[in-house]
N, CA, C and O atoms as a GROMACS GRO file, in nm:
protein
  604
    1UNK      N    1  10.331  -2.488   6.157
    1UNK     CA    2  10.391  -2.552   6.043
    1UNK      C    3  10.448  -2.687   6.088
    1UNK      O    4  10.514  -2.703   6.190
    2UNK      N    5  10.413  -2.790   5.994
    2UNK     CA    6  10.470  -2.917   6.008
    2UNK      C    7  10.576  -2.969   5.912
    2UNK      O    8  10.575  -2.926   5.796
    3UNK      N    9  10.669  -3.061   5.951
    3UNK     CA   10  10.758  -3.089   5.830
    3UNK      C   11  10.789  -3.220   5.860
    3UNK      O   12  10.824  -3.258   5.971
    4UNK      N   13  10.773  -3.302   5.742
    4UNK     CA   14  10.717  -3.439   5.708
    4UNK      C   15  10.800  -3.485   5.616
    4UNK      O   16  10.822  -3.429   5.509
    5UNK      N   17  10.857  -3.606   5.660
    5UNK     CA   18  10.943  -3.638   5.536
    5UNK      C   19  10.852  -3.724   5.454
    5UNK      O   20  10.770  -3.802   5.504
    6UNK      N   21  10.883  -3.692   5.219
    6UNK     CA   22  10.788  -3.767   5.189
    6UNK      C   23  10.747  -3.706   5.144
    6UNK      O   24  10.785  -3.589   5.155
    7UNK      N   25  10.645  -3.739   5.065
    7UNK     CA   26  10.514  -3.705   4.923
    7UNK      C   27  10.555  -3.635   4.782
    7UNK      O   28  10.520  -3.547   4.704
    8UNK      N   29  10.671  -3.750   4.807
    8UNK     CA   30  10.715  -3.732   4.654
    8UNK      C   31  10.561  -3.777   4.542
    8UNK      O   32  10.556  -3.743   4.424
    9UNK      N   33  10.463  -3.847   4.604
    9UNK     CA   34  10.340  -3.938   4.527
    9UNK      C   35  10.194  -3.862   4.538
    9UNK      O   36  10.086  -3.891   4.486
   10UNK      N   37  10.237  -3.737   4.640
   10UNK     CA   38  10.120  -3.646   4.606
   10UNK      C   39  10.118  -3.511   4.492
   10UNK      O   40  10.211  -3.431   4.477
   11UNK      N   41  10.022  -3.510   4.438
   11UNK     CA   42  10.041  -3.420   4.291
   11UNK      C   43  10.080  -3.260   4.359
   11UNK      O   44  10.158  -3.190   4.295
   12UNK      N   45  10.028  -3.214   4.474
   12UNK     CA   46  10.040  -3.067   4.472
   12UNK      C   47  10.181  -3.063   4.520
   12UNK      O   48  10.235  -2.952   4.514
   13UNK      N   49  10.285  -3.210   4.591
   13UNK     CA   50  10.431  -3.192   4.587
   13UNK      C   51  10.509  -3.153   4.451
   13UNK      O   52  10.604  -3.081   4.418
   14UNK      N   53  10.414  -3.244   4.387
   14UNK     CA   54  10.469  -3.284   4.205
   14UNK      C   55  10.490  -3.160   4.138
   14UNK      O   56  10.597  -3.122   4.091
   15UNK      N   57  10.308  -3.060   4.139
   15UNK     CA   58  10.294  -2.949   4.122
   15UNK      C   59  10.445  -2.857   4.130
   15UNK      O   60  10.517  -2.821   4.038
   16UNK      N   61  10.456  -2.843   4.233
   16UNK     CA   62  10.522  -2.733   4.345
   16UNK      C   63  10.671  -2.787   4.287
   16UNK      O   64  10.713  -2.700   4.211
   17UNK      N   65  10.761  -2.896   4.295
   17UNK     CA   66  10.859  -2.937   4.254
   17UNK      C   67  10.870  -2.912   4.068
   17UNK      O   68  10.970  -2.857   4.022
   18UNK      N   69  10.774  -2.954   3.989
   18UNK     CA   70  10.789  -2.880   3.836
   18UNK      C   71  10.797  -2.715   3.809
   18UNK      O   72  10.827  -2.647   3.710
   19UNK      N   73  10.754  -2.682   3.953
   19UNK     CA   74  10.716  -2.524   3.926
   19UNK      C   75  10.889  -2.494   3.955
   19UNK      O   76  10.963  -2.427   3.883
   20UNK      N   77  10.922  -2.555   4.067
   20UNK     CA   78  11.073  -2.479   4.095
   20UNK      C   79  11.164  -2.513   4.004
   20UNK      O   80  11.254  -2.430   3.985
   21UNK      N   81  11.168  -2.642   3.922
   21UNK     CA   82  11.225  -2.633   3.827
   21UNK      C   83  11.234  -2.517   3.682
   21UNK      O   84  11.329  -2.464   3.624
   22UNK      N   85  11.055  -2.513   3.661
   22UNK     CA   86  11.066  -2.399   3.567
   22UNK      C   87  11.114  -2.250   3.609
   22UNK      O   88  11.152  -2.162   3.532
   23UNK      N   89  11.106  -2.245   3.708
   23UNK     CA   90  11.135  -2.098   3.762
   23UNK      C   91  11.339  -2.095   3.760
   23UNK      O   92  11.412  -2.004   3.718
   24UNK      N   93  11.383  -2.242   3.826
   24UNK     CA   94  11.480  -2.203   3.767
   24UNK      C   95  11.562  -2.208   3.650
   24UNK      O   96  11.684  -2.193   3.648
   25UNK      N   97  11.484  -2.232   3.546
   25UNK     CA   98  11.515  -2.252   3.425
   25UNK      C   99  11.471  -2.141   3.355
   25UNK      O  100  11.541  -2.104   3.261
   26UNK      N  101  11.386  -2.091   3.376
   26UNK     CA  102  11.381  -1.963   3.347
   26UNK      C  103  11.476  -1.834   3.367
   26UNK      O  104  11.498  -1.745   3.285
   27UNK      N  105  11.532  -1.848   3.516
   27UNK     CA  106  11.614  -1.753   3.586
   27UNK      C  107  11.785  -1.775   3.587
   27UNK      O  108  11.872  -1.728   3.660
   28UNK      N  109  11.787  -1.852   3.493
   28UNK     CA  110  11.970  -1.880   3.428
   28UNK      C  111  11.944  -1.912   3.347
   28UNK      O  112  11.828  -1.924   3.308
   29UNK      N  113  12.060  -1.942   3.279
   29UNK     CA  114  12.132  -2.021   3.177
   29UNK      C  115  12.052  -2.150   3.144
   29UNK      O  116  12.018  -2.248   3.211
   30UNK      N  117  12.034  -2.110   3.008
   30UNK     CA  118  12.020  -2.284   2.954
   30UNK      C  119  12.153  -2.374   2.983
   30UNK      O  120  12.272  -2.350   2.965
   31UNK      N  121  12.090  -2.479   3.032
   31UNK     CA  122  12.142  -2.585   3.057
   31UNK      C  123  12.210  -2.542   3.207
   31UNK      O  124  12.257  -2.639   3.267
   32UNK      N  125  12.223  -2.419   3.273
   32UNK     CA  126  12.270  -2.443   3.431
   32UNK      C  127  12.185  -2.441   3.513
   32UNK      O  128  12.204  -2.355   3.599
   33UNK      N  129  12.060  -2.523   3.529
   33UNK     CA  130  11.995  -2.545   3.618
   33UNK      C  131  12.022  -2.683   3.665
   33UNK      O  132  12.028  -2.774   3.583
   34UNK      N  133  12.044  -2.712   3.835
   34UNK     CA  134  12.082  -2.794   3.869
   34UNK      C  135  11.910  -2.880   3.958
   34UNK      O  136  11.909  -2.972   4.040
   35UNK      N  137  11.853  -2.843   3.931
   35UNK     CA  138  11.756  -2.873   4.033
   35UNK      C  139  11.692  -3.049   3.999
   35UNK      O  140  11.661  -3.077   3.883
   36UNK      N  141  11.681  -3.125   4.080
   36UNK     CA  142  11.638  -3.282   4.096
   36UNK      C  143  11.507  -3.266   4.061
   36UNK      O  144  11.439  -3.193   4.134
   37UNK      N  145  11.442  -3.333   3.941
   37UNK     CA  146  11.320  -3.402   3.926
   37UNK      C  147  11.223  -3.474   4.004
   37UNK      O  148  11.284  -3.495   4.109
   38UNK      N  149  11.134  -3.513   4.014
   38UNK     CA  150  11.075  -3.653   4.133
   38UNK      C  151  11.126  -3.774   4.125
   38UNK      O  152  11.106  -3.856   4.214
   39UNK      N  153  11.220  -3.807   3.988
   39UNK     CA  154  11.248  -3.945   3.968
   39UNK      C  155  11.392  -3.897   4.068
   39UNK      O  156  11.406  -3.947   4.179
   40UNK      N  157  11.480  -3.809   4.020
   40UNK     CA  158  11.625  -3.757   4.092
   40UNK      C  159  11.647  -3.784   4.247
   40UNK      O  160  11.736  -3.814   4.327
   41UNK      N  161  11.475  -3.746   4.237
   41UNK     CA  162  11.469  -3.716   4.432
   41UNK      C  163  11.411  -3.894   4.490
   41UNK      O  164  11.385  -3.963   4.588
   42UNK      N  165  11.417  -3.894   4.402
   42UNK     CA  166  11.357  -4.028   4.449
   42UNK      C  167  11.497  -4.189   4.465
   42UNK      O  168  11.477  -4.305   4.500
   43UNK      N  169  11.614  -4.125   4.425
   43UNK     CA  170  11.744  -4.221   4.388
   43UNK      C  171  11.762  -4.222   4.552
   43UNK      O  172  11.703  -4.150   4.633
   44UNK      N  173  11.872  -4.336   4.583
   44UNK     CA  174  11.881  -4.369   4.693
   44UNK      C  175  11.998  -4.274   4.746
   44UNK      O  176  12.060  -4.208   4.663
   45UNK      N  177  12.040  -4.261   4.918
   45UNK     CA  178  12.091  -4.113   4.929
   45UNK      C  179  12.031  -3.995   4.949
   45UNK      O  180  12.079  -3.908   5.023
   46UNK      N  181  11.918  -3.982   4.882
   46UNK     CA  182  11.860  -3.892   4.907
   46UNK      C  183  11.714  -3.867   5.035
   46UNK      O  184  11.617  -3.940   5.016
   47UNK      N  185  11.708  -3.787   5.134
   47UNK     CA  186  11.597  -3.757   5.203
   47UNK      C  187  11.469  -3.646   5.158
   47UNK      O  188  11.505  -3.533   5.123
   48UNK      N  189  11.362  -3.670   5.158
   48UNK     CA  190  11.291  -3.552   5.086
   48UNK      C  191  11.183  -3.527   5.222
   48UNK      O  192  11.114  -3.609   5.284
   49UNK      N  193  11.199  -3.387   5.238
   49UNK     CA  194  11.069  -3.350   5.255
   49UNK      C  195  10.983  -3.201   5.296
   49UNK      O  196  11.046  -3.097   5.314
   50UNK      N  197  10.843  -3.207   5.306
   50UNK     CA  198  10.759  -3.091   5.273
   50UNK      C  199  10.707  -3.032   5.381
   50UNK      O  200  10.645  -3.096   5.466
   51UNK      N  201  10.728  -2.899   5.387
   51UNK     CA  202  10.645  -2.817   5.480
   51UNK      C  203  10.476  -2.792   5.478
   51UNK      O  204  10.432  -2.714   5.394
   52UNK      N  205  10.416  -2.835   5.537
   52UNK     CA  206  10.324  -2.794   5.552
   52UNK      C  207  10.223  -2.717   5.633
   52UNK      O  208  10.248  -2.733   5.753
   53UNK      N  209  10.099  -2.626   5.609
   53UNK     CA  210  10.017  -2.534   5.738
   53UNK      C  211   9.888  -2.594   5.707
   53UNK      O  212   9.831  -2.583   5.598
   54UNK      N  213   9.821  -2.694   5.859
   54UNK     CA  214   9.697  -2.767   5.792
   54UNK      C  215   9.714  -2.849   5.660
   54UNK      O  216   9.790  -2.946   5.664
   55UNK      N  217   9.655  -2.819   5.555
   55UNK     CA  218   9.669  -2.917   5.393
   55UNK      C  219   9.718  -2.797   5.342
   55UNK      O  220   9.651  -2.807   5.240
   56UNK      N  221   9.769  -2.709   5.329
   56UNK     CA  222   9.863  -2.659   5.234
   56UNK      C  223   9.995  -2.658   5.239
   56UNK      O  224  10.054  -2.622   5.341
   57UNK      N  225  10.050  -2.695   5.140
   57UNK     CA  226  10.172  -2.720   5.126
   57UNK      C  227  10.277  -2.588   5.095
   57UNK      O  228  10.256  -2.522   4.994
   58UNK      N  229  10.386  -2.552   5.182
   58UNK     CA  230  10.489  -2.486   5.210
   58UNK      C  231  10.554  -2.428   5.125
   58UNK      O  232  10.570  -2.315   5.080
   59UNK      N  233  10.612  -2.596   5.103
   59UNK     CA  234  10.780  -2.626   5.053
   59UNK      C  235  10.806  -2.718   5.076
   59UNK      O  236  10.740  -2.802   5.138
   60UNK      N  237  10.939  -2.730   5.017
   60UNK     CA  238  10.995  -2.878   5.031
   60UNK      C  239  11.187  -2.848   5.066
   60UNK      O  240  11.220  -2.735   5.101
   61UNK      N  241  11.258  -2.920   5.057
   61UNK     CA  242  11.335  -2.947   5.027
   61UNK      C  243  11.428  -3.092   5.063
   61UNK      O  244  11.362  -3.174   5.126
   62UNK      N  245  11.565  -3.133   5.033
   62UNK     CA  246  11.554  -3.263   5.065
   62UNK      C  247  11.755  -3.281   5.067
   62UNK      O  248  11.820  -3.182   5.032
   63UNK      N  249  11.809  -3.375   5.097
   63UNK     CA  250  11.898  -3.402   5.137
   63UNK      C  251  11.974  -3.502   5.087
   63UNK      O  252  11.949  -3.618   5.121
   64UNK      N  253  12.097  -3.469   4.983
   64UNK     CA  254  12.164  -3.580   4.901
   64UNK      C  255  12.298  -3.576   4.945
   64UNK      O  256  12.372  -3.480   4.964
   65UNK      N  257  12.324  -3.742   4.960
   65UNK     CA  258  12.474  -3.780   5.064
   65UNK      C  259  12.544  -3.793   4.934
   65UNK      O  260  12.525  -3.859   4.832
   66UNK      N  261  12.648  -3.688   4.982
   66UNK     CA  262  12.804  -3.689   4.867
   66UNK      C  263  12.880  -3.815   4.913
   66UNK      O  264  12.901  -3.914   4.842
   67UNK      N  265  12.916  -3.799   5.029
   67UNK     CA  266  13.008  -3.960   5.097
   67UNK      C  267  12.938  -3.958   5.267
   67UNK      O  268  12.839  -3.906   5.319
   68UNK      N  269  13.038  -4.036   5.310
   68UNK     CA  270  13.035  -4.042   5.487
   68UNK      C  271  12.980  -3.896   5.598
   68UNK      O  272  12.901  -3.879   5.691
   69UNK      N  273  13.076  -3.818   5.519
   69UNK     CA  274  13.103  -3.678   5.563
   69UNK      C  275  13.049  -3.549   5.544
   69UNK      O  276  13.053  -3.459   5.628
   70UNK      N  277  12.994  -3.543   5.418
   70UNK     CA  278  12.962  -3.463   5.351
   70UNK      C  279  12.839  -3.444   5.260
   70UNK      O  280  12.848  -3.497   5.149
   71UNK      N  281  12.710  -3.367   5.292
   71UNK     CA  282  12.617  -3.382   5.235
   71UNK      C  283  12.588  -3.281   5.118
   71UNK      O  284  12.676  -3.217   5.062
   72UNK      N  285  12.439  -3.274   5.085
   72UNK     CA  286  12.442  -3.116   4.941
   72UNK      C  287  12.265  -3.093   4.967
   72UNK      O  288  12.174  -3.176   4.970
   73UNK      N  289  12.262  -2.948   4.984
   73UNK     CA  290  12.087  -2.963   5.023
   73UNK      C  291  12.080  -2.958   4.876
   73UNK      O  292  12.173  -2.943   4.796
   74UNK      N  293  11.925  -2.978   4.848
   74UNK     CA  294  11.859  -2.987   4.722
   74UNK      C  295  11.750  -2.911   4.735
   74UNK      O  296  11.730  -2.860   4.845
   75UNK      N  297  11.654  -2.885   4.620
   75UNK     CA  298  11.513  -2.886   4.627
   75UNK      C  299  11.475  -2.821   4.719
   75UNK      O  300  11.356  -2.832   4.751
   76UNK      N  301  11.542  -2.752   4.776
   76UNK     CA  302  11.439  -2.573   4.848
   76UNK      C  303  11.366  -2.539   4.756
   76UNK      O  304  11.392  -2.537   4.636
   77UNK      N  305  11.240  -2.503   4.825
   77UNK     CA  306  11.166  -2.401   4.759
   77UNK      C  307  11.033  -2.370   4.826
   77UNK      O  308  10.972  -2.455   4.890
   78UNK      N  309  11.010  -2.303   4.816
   78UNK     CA  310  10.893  -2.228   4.919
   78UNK      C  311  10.789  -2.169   4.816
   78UNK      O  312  10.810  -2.079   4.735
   79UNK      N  313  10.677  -2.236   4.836
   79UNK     CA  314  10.552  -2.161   4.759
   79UNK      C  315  10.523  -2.053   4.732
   79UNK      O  316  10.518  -2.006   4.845
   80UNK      N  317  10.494  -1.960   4.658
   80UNK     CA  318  10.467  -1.821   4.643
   80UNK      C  319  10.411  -1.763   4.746
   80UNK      O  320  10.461  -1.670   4.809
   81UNK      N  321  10.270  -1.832   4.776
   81UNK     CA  322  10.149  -1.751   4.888
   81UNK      C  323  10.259  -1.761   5.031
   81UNK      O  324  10.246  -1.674   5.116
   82UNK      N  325  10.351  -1.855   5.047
   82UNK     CA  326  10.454  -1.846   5.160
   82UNK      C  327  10.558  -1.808   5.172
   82UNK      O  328  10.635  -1.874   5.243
   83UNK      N  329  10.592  -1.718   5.125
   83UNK     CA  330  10.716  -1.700   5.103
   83UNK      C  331  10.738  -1.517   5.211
   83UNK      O  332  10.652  -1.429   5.219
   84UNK      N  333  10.863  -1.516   5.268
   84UNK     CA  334  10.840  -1.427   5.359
   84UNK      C  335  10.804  -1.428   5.460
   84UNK      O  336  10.800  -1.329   5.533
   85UNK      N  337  10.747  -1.607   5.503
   85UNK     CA  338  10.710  -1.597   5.649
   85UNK      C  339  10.797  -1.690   5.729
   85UNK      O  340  10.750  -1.716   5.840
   86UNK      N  341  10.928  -1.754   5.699
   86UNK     CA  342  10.986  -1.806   5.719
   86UNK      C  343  11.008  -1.936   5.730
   86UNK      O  344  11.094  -1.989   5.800
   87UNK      N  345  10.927  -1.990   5.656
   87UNK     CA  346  10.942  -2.122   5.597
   87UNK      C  347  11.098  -2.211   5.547
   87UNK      O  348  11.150  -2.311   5.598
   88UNK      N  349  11.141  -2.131   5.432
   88UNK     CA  350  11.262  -2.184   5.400
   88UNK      C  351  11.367  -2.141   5.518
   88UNK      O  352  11.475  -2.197   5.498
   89UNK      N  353  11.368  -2.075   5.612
   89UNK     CA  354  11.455  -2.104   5.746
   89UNK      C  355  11.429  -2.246   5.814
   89UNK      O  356  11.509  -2.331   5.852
   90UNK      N  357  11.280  -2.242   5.816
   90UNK     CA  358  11.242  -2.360   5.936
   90UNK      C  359  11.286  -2.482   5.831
   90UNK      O  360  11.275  -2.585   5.898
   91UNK      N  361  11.324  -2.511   5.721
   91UNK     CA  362  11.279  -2.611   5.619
   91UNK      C  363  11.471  -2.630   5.670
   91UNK      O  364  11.507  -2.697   5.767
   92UNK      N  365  11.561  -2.558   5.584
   92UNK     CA  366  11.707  -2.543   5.627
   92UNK      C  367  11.721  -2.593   5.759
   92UNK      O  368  11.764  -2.707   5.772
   93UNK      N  369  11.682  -2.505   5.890
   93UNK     CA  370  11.744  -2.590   5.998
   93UNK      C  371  11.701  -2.703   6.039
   93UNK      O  372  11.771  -2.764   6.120
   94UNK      N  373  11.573  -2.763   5.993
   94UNK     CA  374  11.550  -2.889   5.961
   94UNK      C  375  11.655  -3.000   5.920
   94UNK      O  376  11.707  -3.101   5.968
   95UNK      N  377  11.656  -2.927   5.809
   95UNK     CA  378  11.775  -3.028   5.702
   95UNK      C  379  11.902  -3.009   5.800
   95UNK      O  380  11.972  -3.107   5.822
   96UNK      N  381  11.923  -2.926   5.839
   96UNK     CA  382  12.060  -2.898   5.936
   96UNK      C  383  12.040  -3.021   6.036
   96UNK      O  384  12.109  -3.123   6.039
   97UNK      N  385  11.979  -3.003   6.083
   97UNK     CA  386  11.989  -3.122   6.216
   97UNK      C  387  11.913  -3.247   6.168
   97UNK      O  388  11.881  -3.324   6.260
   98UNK      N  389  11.882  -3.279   6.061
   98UNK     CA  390  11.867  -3.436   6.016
   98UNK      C  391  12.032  -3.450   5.970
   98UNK      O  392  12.104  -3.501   6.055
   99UNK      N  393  12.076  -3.420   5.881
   99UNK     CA  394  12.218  -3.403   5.877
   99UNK      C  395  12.335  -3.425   5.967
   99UNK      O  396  12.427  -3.504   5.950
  100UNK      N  397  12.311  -3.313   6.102
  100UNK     CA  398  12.388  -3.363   6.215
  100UNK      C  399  12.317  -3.509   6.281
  100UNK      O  400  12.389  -3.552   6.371
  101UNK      N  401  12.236  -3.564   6.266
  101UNK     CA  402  12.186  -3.624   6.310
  101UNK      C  403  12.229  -3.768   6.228
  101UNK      O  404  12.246  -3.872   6.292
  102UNK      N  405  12.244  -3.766   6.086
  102UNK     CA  406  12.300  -3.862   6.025
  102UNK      C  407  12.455  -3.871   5.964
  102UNK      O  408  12.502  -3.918   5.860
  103UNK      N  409  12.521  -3.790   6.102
  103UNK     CA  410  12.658  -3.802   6.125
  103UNK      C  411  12.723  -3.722   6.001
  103UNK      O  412  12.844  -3.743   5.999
  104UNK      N  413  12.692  -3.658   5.922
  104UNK     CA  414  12.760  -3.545   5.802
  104UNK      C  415  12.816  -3.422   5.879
  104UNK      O  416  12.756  -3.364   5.970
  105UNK      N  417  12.907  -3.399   5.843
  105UNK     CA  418  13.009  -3.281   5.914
  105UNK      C  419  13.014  -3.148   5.858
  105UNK      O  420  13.039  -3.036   5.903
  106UNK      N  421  12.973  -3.212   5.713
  106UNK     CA  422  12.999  -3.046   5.601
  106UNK      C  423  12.846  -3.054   5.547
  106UNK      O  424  12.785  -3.161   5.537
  107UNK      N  425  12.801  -2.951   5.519
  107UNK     CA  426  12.647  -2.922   5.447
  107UNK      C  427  12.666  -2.837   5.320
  107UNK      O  428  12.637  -2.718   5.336
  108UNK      N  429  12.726  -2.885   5.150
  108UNK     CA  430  12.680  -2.752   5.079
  108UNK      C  431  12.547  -2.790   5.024
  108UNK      O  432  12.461  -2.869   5.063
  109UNK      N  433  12.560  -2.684   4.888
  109UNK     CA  434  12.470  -2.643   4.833
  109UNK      C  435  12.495  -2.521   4.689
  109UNK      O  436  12.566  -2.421   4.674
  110UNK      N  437  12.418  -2.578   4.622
  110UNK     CA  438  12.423  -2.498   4.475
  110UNK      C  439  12.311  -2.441   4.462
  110UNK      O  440  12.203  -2.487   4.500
  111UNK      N  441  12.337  -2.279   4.376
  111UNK     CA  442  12.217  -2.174   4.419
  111UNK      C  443  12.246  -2.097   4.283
  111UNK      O  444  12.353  -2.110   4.224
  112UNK      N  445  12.167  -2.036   4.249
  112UNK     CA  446  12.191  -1.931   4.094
  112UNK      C  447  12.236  -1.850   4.151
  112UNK      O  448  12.209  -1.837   4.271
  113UNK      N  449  12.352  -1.735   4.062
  113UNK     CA  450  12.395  -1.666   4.101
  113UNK      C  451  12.320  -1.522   4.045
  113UNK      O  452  12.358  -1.409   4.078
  114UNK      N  453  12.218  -1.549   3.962
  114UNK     CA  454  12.120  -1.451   3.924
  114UNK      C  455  12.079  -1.330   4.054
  114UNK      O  456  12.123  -1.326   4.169
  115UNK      N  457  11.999  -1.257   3.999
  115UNK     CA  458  11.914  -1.146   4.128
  115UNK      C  459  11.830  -1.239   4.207
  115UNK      O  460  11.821  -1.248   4.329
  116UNK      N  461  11.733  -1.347   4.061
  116UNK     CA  462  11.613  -1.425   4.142
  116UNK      C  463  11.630  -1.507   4.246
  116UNK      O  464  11.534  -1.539   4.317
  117UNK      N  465  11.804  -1.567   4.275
  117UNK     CA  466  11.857  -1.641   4.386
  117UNK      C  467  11.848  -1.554   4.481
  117UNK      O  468  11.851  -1.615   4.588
  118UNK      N  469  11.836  -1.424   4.499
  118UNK     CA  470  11.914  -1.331   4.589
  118UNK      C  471  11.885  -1.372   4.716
  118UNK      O  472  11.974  -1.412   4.791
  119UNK      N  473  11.753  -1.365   4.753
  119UNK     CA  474  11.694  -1.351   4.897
  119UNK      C  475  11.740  -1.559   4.921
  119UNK      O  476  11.743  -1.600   5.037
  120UNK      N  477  11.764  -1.641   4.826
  120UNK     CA  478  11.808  -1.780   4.904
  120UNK      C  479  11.950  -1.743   4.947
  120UNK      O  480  11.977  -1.738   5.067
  121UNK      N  481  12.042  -1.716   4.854
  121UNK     CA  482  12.163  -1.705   4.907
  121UNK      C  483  12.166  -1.571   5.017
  121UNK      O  484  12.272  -1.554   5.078
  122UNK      N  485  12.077  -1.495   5.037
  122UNK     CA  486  12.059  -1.440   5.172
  122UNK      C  487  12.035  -1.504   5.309
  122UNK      O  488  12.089  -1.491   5.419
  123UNK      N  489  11.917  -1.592   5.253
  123UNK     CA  490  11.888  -1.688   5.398
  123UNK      C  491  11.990  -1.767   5.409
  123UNK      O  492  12.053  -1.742   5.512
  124UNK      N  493  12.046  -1.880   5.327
  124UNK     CA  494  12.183  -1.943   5.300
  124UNK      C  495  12.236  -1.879   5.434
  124UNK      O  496  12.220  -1.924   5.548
  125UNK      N  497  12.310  -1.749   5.392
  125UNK     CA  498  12.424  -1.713   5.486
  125UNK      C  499  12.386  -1.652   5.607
  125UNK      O  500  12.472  -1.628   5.692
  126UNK      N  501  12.228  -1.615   5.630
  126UNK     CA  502  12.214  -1.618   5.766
  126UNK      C  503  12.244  -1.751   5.883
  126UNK      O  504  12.289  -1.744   5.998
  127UNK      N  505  12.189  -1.892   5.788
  127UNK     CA  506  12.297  -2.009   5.869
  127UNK      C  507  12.389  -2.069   5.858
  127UNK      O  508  12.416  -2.187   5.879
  128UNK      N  509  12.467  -1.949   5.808
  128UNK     CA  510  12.609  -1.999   5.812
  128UNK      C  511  12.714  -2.026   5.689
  128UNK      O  512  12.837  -2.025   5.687
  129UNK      N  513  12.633  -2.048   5.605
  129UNK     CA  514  12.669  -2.087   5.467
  129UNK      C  515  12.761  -1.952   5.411
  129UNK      O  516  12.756  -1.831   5.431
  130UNK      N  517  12.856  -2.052   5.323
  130UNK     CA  518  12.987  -1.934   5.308
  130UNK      C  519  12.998  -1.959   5.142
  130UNK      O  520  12.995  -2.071   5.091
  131UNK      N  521  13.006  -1.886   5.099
  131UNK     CA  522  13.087  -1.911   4.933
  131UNK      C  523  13.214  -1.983   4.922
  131UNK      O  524  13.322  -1.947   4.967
  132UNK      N  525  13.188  -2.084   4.861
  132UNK     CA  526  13.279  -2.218   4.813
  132UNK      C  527  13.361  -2.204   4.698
  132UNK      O  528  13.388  -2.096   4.646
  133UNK      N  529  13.399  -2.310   4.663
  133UNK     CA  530  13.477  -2.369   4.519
  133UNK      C  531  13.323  -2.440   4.510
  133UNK      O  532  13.237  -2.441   4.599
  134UNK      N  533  13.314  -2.516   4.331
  134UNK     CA  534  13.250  -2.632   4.310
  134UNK      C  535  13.287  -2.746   4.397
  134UNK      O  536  13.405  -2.765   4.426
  135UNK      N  537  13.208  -2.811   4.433
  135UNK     CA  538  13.209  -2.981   4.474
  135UNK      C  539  13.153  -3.059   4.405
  135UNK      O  540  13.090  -3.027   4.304
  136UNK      N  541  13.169  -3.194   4.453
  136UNK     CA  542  13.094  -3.320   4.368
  136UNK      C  543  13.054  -3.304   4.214
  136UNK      O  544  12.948  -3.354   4.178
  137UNK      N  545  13.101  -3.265   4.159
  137UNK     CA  546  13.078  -3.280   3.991
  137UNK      C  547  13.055  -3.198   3.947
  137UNK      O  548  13.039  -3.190   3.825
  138UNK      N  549  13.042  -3.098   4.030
  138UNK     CA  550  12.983  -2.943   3.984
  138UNK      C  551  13.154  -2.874   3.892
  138UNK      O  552  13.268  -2.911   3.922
  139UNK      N  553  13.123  -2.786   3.797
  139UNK     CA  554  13.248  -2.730   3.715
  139UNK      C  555  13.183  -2.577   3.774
  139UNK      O  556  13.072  -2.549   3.820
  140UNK      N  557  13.310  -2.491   3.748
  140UNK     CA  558  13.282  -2.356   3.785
  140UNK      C  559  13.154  -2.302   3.685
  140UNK      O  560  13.140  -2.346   3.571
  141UNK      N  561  13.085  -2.224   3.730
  141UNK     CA  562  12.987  -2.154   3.634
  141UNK      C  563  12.962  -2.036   3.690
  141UNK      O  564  12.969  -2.034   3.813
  142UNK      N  565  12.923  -1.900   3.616
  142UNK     CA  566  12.906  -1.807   3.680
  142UNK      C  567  12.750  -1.778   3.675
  142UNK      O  568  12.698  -1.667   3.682
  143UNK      N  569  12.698  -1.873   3.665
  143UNK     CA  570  12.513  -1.880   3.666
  143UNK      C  571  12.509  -1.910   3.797
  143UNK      O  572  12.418  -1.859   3.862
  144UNK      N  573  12.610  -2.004   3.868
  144UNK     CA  574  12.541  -2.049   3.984
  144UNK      C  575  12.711  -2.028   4.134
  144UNK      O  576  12.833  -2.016   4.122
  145UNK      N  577  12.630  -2.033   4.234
  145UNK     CA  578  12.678  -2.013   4.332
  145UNK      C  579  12.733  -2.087   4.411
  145UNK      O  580  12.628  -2.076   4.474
  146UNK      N  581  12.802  -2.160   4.480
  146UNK     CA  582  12.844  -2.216   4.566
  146UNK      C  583  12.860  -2.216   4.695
  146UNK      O  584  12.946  -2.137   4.733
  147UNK      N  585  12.771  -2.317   4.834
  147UNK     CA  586  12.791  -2.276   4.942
  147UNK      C  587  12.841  -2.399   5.031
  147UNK      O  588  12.836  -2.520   5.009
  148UNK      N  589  12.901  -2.310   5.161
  148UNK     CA  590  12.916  -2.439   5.218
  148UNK      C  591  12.962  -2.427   5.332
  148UNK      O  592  13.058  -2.354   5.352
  149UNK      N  593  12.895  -2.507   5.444
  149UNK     CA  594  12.923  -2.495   5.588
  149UNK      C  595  12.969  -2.618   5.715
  149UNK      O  596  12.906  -2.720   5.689
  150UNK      N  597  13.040  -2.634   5.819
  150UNK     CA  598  13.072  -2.738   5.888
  150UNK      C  599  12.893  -2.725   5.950
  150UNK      O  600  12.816  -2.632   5.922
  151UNK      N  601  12.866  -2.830   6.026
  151UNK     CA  602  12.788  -2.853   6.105
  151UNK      C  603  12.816  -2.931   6.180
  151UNK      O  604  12.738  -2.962   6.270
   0.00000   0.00000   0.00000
């Protein structure tokens, strides 16, 4: 597996990013889905990028700076046919050490608090990730979850 930052401009990213949106719009609350668009992911602040095996594509996910200190992952998501083989680990400690790497101290993250989140906010807290308060603009909701870890 390779991981590549980038291809917000290829369609099977495009694909794969509309799909995780509908899935989580499907799996909460109208109107509490927090998930970034291609235009969202594309604002400045933000890092994107996709897992891939050979030409098939993974997953993605990508990396939005709150301030100096403090970052928020985004846009996990792991393809169906991949899922279970540990992709969204390798994709996370990725993002973990681009992060330490661009001097951020704290790493959260917003997750549904549905069943269909279950197995993310599982992997979540295998690295580390702890249940929070809201941050950055987020209001309490009981659709969605809150995480958050030093690095």
């Amino acid at each position: 597996m390779r991981i590549v930052e980038g291809g917000l401009d290829d369609a099977r990213v495009v694909a794969l990013l509309e799909h995780h949106i509908a899935m989580g719009r499907a799996n909460t609350v109208e109107g509490c889905a927090h998930a970034l668009d291609v235009s969202g992911l594309q604002r400045p602040g933000i890092r994107f990028w996709t897992a891939w095996r050979d030409d098939n594509l993974l997953g993605t996910g990508a990396l939005k700076r709150i301030d100096d200190g403090h970052a928020e992952v985004k846009s996990m998501h792991v393809a169906t046919p991949a899922r279970r083989q540990g992709v969204g680990g390798a994709m996370l400690d990725h993002i973990l050490r681009e992060a330490r790497a661009m001097g951020f101290k704290r790493v959260s993250l917003e997750t549904g608090s549905w069943d269909y989140f279950a197995p993310a906010r599982a992997m979540y807290a295998t690295r580390g990730f702890i249940e929070c308060a809201p941050f950055e603009g987020y209001k309490p909701d009981p659709a969605s979850t809150f995480m958050s870890r030093e690095i």
